[in-house]
Every structure is written in C-alpha cells, then in structure tokens.
py3Dmol code that shows the C-alpha trace and the ligand (Angstrom):
import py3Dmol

protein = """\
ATOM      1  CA  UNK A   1       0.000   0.000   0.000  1.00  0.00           C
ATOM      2  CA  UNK A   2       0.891   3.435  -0.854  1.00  0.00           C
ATOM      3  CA  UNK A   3       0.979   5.997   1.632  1.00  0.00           C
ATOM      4  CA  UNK A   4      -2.049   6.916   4.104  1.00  0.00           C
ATOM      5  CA  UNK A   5      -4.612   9.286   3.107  1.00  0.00           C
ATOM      6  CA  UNK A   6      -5.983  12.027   4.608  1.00  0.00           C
ATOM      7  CA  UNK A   7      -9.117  13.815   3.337  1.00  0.00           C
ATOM      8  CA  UNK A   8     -11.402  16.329   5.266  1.00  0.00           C
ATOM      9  CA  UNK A   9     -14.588  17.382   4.455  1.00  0.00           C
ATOM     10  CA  UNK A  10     -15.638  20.875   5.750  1.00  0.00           C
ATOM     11  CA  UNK A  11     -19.441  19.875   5.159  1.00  0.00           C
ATOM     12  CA  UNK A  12     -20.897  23.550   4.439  1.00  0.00           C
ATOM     13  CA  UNK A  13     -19.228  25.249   6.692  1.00  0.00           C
ATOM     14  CA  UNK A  14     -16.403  27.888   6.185  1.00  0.00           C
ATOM     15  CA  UNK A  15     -16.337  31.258   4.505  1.00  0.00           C
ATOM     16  CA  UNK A  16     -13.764  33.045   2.462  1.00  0.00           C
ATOM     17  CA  UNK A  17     -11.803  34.498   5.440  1.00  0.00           C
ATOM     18  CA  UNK A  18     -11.727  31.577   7.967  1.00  0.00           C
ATOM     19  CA  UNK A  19     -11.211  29.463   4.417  1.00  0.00           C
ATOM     20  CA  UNK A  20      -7.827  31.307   4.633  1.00  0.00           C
ATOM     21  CA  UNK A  21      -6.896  31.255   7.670  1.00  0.00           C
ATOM     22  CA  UNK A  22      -7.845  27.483   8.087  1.00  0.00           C
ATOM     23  CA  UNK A  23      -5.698  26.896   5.013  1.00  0.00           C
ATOM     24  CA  UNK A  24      -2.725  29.167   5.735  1.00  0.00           C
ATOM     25  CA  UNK A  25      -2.563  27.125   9.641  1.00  0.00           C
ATOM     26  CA  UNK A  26      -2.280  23.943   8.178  1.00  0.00           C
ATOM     27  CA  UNK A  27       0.310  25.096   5.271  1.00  0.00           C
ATOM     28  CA  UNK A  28       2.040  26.386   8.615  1.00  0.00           C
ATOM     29  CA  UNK A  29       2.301  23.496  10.770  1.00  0.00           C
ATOM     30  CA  UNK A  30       2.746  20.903   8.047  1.00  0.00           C
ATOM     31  CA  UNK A  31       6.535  19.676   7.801  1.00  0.00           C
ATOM     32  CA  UNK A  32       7.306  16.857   5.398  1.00  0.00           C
ATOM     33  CA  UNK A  33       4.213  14.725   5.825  1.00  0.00           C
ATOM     34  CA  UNK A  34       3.963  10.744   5.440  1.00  0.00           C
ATOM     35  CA  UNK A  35       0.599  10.682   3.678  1.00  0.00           C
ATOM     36  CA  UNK A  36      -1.182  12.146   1.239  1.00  0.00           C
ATOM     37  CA  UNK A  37      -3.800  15.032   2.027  1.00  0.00           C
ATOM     38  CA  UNK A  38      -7.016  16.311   0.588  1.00  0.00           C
ATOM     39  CA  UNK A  39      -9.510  19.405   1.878  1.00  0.00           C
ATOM     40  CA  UNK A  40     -12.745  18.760   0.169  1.00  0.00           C
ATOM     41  CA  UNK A  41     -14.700  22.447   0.776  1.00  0.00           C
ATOM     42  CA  UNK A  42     -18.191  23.474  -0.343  1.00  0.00           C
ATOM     43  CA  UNK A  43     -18.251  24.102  -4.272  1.00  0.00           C
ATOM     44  CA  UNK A  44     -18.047  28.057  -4.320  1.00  0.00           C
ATOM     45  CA  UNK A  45     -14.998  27.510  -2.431  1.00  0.00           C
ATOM     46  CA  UNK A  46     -13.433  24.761  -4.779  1.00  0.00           C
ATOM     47  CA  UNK A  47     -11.213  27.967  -7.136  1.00  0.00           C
ATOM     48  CA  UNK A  48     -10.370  29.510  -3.168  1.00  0.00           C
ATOM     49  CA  UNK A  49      -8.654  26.073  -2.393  1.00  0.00           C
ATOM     50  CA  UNK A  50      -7.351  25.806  -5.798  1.00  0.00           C
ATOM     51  CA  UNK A  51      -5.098  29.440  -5.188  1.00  0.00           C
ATOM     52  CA  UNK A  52      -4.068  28.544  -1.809  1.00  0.00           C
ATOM     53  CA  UNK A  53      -3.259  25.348  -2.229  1.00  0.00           C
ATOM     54  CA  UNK A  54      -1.047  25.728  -5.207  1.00  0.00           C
ATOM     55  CA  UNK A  55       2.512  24.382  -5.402  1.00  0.00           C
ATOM     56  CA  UNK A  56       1.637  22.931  -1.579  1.00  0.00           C
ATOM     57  CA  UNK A  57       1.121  19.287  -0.041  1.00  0.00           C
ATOM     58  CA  UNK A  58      -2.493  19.232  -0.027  1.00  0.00           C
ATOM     59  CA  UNK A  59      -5.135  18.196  -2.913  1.00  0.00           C
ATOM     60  CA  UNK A  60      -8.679  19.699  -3.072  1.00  0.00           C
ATOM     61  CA  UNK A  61     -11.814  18.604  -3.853  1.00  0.00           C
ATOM     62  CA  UNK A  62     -15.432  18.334  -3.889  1.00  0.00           C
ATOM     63  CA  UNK A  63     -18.181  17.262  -2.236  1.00  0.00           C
ATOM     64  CA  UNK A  64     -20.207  16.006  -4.569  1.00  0.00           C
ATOM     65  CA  UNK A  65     -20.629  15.673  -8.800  1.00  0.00           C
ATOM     66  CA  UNK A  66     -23.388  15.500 -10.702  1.00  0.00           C
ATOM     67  CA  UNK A  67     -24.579  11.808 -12.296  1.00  0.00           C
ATOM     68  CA  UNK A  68     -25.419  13.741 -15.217  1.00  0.00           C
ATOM     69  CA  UNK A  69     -22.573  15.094 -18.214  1.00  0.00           C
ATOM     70  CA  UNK A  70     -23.926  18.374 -18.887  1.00  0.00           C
ATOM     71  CA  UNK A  71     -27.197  19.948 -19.101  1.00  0.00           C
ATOM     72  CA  UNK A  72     -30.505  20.794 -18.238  1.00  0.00           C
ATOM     73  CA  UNK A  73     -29.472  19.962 -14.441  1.00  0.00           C
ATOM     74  CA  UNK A  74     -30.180  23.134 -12.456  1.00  0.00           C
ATOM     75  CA  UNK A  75     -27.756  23.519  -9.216  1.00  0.00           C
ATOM     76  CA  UNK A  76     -25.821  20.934 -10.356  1.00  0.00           C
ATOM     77  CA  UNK A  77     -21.881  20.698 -11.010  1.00  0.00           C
ATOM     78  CA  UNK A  78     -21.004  18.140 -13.671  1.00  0.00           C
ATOM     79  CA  UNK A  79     -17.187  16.319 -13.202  1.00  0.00           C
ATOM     80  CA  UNK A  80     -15.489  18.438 -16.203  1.00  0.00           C
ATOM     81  CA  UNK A  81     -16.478  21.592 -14.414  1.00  0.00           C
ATOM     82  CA  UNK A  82     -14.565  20.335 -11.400  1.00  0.00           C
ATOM     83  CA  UNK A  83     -11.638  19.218 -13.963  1.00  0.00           C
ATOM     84  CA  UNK A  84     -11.268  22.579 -15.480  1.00  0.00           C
ATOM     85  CA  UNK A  85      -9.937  23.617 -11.735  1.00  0.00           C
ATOM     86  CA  UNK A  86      -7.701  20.951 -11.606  1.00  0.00           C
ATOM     87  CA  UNK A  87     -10.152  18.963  -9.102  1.00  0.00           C
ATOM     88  CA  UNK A  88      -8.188  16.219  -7.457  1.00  0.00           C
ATOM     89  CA  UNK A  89     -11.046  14.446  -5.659  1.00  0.00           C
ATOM     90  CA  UNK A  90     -14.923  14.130  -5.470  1.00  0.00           C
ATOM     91  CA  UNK A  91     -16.593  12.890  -2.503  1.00  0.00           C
ATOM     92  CA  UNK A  92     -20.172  10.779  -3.856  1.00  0.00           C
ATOM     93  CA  UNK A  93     -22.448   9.084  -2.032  1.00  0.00           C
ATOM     94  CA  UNK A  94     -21.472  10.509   1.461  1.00  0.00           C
ATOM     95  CA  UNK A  95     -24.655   9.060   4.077  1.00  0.00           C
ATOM     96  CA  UNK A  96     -25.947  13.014   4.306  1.00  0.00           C
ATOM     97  CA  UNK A  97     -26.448  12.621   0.544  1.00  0.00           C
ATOM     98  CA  UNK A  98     -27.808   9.528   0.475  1.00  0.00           C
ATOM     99  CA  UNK A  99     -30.117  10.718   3.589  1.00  0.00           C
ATOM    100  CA  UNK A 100     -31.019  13.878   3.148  1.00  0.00           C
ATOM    101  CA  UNK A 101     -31.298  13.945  -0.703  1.00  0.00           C
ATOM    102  CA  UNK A 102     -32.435  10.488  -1.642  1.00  0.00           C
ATOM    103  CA  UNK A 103     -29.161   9.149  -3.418  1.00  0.00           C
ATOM    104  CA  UNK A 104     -29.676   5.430  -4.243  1.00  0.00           C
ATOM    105  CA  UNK A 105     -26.576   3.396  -4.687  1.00  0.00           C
ATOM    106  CA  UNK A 106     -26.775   3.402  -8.172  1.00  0.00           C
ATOM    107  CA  UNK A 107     -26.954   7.107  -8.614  1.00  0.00           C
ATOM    108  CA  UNK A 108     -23.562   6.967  -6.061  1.00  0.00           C
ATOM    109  CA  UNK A 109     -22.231   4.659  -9.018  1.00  0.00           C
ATOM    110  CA  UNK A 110     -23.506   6.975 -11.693  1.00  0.00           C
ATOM    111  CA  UNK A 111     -21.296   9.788  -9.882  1.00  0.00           C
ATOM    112  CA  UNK A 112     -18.328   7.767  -9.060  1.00  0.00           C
ATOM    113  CA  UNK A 113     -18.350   6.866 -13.017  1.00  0.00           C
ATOM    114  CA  UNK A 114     -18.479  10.491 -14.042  1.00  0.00           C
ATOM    115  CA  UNK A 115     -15.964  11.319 -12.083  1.00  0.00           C
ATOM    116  CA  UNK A 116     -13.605   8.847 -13.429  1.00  0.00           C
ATOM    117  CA  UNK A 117     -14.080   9.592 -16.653  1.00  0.00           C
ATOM    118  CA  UNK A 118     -13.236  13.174 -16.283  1.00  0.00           C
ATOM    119  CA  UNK A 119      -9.695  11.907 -14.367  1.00  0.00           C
ATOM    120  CA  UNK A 120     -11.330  12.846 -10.664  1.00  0.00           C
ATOM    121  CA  UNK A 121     -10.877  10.233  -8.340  1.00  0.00           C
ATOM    122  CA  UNK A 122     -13.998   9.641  -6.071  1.00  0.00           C
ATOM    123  CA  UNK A 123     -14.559   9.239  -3.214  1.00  0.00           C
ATOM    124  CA  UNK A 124     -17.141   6.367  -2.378  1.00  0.00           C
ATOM    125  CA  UNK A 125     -18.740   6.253   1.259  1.00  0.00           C
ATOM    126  CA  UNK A 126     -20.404   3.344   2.155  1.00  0.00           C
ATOM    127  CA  UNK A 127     -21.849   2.499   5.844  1.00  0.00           C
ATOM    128  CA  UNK A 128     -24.378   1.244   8.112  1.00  0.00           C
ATOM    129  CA  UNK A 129     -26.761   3.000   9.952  1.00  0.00           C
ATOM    130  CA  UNK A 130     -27.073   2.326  13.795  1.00  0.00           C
ATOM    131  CA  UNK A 131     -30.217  -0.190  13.359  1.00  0.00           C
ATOM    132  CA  UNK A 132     -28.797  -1.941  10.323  1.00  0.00           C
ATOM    133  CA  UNK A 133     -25.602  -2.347  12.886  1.00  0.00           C
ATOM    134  CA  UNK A 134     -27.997  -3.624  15.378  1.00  0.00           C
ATOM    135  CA  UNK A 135     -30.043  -5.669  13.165  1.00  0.00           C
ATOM    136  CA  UNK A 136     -26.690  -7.780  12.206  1.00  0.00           C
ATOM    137  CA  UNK A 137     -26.606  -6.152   8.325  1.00  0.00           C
ATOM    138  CA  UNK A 138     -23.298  -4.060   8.601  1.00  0.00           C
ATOM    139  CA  UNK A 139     -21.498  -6.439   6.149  1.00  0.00           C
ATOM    140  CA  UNK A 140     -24.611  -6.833   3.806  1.00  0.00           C
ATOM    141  CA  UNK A 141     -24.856  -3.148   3.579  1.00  0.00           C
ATOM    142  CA  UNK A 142     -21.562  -2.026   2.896  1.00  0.00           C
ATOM    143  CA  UNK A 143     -21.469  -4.909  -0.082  1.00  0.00           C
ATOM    144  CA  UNK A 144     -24.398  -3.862  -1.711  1.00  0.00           C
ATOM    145  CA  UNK A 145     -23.012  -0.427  -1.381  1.00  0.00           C
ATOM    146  CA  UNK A 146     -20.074  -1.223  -3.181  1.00  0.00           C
ATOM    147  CA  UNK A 147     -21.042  -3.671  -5.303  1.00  0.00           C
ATOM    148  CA  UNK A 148     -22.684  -1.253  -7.231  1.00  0.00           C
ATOM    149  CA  UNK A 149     -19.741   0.779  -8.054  1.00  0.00           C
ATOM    150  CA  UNK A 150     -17.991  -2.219  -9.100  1.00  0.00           C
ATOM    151  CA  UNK A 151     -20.568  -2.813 -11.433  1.00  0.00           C
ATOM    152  CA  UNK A 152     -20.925   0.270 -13.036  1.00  0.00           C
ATOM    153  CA  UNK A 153     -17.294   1.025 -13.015  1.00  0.00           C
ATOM    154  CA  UNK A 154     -15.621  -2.432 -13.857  1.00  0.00           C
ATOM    155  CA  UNK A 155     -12.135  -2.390 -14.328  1.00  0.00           C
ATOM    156  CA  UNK A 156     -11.802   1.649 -12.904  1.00  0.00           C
ATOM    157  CA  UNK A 157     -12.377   0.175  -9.493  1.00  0.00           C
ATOM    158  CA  UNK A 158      -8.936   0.321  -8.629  1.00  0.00           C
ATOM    159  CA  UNK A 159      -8.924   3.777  -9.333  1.00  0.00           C
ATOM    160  CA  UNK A 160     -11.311   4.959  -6.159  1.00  0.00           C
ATOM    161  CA  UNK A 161     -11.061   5.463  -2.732  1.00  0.00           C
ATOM    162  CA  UNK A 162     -13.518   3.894  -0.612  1.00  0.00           C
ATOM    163  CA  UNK A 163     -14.321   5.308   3.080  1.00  0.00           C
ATOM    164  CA  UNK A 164     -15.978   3.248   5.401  1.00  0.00           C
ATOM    165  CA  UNK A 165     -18.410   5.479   7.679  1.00  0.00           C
ATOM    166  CA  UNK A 166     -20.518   4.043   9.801  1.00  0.00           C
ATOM    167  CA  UNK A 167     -23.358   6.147   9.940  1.00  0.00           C
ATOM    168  CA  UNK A 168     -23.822   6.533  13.669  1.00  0.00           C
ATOM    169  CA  UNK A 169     -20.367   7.407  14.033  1.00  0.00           C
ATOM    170  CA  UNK A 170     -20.372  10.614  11.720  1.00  0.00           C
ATOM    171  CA  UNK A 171     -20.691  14.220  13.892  1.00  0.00           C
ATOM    172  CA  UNK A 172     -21.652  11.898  17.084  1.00  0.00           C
ATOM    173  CA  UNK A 173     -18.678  11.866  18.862  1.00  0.00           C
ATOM    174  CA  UNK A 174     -18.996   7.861  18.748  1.00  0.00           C
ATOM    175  CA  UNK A 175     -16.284   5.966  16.915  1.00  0.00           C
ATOM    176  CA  UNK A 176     -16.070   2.302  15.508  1.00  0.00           C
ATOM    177  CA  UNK A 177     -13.645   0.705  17.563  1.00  0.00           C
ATOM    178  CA  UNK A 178     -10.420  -0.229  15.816  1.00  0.00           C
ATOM    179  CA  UNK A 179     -11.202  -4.125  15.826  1.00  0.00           C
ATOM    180  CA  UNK A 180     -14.696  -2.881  14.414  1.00  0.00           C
ATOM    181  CA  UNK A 181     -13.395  -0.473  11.784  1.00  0.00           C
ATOM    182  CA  UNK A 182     -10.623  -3.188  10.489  1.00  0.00           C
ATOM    183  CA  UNK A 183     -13.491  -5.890  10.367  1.00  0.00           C
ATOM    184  CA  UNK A 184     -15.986  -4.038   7.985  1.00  0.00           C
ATOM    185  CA  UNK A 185     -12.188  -2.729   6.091  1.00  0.00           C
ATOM    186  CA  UNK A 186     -11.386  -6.589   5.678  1.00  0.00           C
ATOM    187  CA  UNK A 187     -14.489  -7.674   4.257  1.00  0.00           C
ATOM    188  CA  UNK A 188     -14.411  -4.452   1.619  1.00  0.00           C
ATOM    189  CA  UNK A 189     -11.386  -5.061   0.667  1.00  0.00           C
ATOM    190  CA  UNK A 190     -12.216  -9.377  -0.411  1.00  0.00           C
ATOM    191  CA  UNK A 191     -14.305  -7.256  -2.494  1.00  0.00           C
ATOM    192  CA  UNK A 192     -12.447  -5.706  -4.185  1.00  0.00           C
ATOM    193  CA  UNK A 193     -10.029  -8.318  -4.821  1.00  0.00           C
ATOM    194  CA  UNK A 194     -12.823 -10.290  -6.371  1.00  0.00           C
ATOM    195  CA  UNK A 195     -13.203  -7.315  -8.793  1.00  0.00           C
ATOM    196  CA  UNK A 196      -9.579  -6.024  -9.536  1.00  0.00           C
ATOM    197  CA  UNK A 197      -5.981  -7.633  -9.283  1.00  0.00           C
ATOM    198  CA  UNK A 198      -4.726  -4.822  -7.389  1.00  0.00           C
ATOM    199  CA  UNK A 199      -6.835  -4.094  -4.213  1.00  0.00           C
ATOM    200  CA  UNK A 200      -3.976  -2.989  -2.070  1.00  0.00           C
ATOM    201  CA  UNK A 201      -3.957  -0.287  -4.491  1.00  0.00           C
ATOM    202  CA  UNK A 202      -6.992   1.043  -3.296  1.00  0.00           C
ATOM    203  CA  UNK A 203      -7.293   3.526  -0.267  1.00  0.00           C
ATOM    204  CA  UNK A 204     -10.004   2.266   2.176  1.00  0.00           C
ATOM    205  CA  UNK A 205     -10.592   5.342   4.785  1.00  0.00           C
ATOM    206  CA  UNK A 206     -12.577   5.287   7.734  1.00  0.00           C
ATOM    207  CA  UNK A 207     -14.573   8.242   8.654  1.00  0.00           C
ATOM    208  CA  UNK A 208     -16.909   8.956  11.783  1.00  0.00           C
ATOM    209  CA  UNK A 209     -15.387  10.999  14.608  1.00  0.00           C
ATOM    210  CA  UNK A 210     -11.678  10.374  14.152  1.00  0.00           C
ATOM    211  CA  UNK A 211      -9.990  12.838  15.828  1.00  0.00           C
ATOM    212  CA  UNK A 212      -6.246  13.970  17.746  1.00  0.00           C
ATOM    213  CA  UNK A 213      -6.842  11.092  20.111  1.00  0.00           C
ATOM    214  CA  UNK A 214      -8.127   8.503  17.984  1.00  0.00           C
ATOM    215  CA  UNK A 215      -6.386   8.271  14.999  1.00  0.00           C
ATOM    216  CA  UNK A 216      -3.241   6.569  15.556  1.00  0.00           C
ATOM    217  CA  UNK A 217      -4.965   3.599  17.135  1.00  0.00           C
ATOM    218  CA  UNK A 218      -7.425   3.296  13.561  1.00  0.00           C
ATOM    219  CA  UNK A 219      -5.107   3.946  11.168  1.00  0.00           C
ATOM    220  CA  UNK A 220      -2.609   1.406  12.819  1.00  0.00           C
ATOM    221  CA  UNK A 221      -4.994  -1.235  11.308  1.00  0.00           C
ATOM    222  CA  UNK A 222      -4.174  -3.439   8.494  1.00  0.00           C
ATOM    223  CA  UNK A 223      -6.879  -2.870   6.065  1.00  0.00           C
ATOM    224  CA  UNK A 224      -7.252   1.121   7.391  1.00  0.00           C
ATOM    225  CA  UNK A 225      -5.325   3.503   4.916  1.00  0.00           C
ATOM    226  CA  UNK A 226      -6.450   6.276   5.934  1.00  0.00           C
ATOM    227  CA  UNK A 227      -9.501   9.043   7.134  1.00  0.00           C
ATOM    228  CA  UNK A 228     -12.167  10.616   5.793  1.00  0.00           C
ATOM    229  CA  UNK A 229     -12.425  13.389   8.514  1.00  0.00           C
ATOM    230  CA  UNK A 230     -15.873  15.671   9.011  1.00  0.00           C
ATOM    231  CA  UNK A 231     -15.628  17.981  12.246  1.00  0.00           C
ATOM    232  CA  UNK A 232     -11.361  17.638  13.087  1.00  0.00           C
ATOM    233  CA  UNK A 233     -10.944  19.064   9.673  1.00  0.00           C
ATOM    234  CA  UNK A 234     -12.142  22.031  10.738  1.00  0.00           C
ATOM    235  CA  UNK A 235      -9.364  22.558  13.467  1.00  0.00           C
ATOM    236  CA  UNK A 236      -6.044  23.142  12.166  1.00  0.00           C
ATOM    237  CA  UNK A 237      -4.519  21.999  15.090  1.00  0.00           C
ATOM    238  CA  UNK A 238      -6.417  18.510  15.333  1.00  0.00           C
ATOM    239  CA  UNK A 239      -6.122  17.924  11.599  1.00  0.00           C
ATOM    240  CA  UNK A 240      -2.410  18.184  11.623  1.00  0.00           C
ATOM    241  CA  UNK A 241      -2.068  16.045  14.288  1.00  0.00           C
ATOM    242  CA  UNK A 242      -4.345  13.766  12.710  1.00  0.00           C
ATOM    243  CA  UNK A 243      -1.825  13.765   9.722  1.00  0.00           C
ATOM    244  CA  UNK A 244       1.008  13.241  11.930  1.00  0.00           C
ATOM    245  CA  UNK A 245      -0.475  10.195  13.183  1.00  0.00           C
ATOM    246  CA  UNK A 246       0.043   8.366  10.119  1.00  0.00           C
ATOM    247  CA  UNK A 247       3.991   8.980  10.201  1.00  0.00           C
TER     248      UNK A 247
END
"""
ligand_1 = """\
10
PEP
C -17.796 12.923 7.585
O -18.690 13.750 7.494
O -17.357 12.382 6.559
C -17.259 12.628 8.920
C -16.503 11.578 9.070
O -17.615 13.494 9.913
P -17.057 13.492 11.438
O -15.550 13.309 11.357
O -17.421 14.850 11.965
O -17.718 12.373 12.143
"""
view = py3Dmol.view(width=600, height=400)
view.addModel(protein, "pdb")
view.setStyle({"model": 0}, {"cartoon": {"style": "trace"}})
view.addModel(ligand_1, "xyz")
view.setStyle({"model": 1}, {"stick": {}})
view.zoomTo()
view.show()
C-alpha cells in the first residue's frame, strides 16, 4: 500500500476568510508529511482552495458531482467543471447525501463513473446505519453499497477510494472501535479483490469521529489507509495532528 490518506470534508461550513486562515494554519504546521492530504470544501470555495493550495502538499476537492454530463441539471456541477480547476477528488455518495437527498446506490455509481471519466478520483462512502448495525446487516450493507460501483465502473475500481463510515459514528462523537473499523475494512477489501488484481492499491478510509486522540490507534490497522475526517478538519490543530499520526 501506498501511503495513508488524509481527506477532510468541511461539510458547508467555512467562509472566504476563515477558508484562509484554516488553510494558511495547516500550510504552517505541516513539515514533510507521510501521507497524502485532501480538503474537500463546499463548491463556491473549490477555485479559493485551488489558489491557496497551489505548489503545496495538499489536494482539493469536492463534495459532490453531478450523475449527469452536462445539461438541463439546475444547481448541479457536472465532473469536467470540477476538472477545469484541476479537481483532485470528489466525494459521492457521502450518508448526508444519500439521507437527506435520496441518493440510491446506483446514482452513487452513476457519480463515481463520471468522475472517473473526467480523471477525478472519487470518493465512495459506504456504511451502516445504527439499526442496520444492530439488526446484524453491517457487512450486507456495505457490499451492496459497493457492489454497485464495481458494477458500473468495472475495471476503474482500482482507481477509487472507498471510506468506510458508519453512519452513527459521523458528527456523534462515537467511533467504531479499531477491531470494528478493520473488520468491515477486511471484508471491503475481499471485495475488491474479487473485482480487480490490485486491491492494495486502493485507499479504504474510515470516517466517523476520528480525531487527535483517535487516529493513531485506527489507522494502525491493516486494512485502514487512511480518514475521511468531518468535524477535526475544521481545526487546524487537530487535523495536523491527525496527519502526523500516520507517520
Ligand atoms: C464525515 O462527514 O465524513 C465525517 C466523518 O464526519 P465526522 O468526522 O465529523 O464524524
């Protein structure tokens, strides 16, 4: 496996002059780091990120793409709009999406293929909600999740990054433990070696509530490669230290 990733996601939150000084704190206090690091901001943002991020250590990129090429798609931002900025990443199918705005797991494919083919990698969250935990379906979930990618995207699959997020661990505070986190990891990852040659190549995050304290501990896991951070992004402080956890 490459080196670990680390990707926040601001949600919609920020402005243009915390934007900067968010940015210009974590340029500050970054020295050398030992994994790879993306800020994915809200899409009026994306061109802010693009200038201050320049030349530096840290990717950018969205929150979302559209399913859809071009068109008659009002509010929406299609993959080669995101290109023309020199968008790194796209997050699809994160479980706000698929909760608040009725995303299905094939539209999540349809977006994960879009970005692709515009030379985006996306970002594919999959995970359970606290009553499919409960009810025994975590590994069910996350398969049918992901199996949908894989069959929209075929061979590409070893060009994503998949982030595990259990849904009742995102903005609660509550984390998957380790053992928990590398269990759900293990069982994506047979996945994806039934579907590509190379599944090492692909970065499997986990995201819900990993923070300063946690981090070391999750991403010491085999099968965890890195984060998919919501709230510690926000922190320049507890983001780098986040980072430095995967030295
Ligand atoms: C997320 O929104 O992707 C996330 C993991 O959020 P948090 O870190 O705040 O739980």
């Amino acid at each position: 496996m490459s080196r670990k990733l680390i990707a926040g996601n601001w949600k919609m939150n920020g402005g243009l002059a915390a934007n900067e000084a968010l940015v210009r704190s974590m340029l500050d206090g970054l020295s050398g780091p030992a994994c790879g690091i993306a800020l994915c901001a809200p899409a009026p943002y994306l061109s802010q990120l693009q200038g201050l991020l320049q030349g530096s250590p840290i990717d950018w990129g969205a929150q979302d793409v559209s399913a859809h090429e071009q068109g008659a798609f009002t509010g929406e931002v299609s993959a080669a709009m995101l290109r023309d900025f020199g968008c790194r990443y796209a997050i699809v199918g994160h479980s706000e999406r698929r909760q608040y705005h009725g995303e299905t797991d094939e539209t999540v494919a349809a977006k994960a293929q879009r970005a692709l083919a515009a030379g985006i990698t996306p970002i594919v969250c999959v995970g359970e909600t606290l009553q499919q935990r409960e009810a025994g379906e975590t590994e069910m979930v996350v398969k049918r999740q992901l199996a949908a990618v894989i069959h929209t995207v075929g061979h590409c699959i070893s060009e994503i990054v998949v982030a595990y997020e259990p849904v009742w661990a995102i903005g609660t505070g509550k984390t998957a433990t380790p053992e928990q986190a590398q269990q759900v990891h293990a069982v994506l990852r047979a996945q994806l070696a039934a579907a590509t040659t190379n599944p090492k190549r692909v970065h499997i995050l986990y995201g819900g509530s990993m923070n300063a304290a946690n981090a070391a501990s999750l991403l010491a896991q085999a099968d965890i490669d890195g984060g998919l951070i919501g709230g510690a992004s926000l922190k320049a402080p507890d983001f780098l230290q986040i980072i430095a956890a995967c030295a």
